[in-house]
N, C-alpha and C positions, 0 to 999 in steps of 0.2 A: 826734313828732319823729323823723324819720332819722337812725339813725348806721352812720355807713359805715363799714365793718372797715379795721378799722390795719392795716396794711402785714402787722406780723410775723403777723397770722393770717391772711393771704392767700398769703405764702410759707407759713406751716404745713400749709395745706387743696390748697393746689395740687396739690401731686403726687398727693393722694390722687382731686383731681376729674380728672386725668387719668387714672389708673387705672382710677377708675369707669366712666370714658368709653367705655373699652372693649367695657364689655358691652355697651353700646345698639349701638356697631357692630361687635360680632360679628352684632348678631342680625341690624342690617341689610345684613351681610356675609350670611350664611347666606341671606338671604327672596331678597335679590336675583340670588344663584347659583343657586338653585332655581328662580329665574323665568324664567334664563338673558338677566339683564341683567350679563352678564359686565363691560363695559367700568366699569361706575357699582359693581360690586362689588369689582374689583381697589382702584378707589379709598377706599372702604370700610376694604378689609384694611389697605394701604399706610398708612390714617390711623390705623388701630387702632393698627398696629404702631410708627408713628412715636411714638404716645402711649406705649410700651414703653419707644422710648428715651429721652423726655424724664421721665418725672417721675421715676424713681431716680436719673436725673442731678442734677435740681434738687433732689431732696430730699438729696441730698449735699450740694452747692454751699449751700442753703441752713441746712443741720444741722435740717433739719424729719423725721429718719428720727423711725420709730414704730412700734412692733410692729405694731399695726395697718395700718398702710402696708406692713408686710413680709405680713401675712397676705393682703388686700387683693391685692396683687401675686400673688402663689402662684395665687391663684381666678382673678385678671381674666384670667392665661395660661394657665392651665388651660383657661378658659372660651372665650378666643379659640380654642387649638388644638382642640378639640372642636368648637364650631362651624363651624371653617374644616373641618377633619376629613369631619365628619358633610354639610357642606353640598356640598363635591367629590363621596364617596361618592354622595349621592342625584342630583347632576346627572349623573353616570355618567362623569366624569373620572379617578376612581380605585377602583380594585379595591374589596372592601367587606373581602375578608381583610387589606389594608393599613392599611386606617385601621383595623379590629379588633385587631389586633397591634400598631398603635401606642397604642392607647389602654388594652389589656393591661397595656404595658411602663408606660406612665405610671401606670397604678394601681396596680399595683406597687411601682414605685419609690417612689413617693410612700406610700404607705401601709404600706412593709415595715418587719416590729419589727428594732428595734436588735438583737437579736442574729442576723439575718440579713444585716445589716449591718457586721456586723465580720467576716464570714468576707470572705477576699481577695478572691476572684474575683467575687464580687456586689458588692464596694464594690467595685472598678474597674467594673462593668456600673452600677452608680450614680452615676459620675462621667460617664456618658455621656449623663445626661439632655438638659444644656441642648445637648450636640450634635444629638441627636436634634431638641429644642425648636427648634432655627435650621435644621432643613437640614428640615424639614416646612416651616417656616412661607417659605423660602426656594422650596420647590418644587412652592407651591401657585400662586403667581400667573405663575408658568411652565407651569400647566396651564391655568391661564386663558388666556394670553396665546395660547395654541396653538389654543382653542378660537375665541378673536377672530380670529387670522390667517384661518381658514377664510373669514369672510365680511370682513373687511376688515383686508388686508394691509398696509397700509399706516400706517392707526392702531398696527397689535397692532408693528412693527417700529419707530415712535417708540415705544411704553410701553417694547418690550425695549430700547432703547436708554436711557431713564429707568429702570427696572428695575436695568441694568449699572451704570450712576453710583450710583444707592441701594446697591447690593453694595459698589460699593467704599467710599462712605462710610459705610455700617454697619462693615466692616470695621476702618476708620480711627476710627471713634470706638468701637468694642468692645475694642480691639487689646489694650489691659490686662488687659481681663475675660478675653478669646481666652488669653492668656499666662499670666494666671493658673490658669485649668482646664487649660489644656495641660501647665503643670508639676506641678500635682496628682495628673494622673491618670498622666504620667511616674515620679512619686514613689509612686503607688500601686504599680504595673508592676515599682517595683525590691525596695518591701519583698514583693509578691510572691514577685519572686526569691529572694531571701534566706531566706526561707521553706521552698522546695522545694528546697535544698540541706541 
């Protein structure tokens, strides 16, 4: 006999099959930038990352958080920026010292012991991750788009034009999150100050 999952563990599992969703297209983010089937890989990234902002959404909206969904998350970004990273680098779209130094600073961050982390000026450089996190993931399919423009300009100035509206609605539905680390890292900034007086 068939039995079909209840609702409440479909909102339970969702965000996390989102999440997981990522990895399969990182990779076919990465295979297909490598092959320099740019136009079918931006769309790739665009879907990985849309999967970014829906399942912590939902998994709010639904009360389905779960440590595992938070660890889950930490990996599936990690794993997307690395891939998108590593996959630019070898198509020769970006420096190899760039994506080495970003990926540096992320192991870093991510991996440094707590009392490296209570000294000031490293936790203010620790508050900087998810900026770093957005403004990579933000200035990769801008290096695509430039590599599309080359053979058809026309396409590659609709995606920038689709591109620009995703900017502002990422903006528009992060705005809280954006506001929140903004005053954080403001509020790091001051006990700094405070400090060196």
């Amino acid at each position: 006999m068939l039995v079909l999952p209840q609702p409440t563990d479909l909102r339970r599992w969702t965000p996390n099959l989102l999440t997981a969703s990522r990895i399969p297209l990182s990779v076919a983010f990465y295979w297909l930038t490598v092959r320099e089937h740019y136009i079918a890989s931006l769309g790739a990234l665009v879907a990985a990352q849309i999967t970014d902002w829906v399942d912590g959404a939902l998994a709010r909206r639904w009360k389905a958080q779960t440590n595992f969904g938070a660890k889950a998350e930490r990996f599936a970004d990690t794993f997307m920026l690395a891939a998108a990273g590593l996959a630019v680098t070898q198509a020769g779209l970006l420096p190899a010292w760039v994506f080495i130094g970003g990926a540096a600073y992320c192991v870093f961050t991510w991996t440094a012991p707590r009392w490296i982390r209570r000294l000031w000026l490293l936790n203010a450089v620790l508050g900087m991750r998810t900026l770093f996190y957005g403004a990579s993931l933000a200035a990769i399919p801008l290096l695509l788009l430039k590599k599309i423009a080359s053979s058809q300009p026309i396409a590659a100035l609709a995606m920038l034009t689709a591109f620009i509206v995703y900017g502002f609605v990422t903006l528009y539905w992060k705005r809280r999150r954006i506001h929140y680390y903004w005053q954080r890292f403001q509020d790091r900034l001051r006990v700094a100050a405070l400090r060196t007086e």
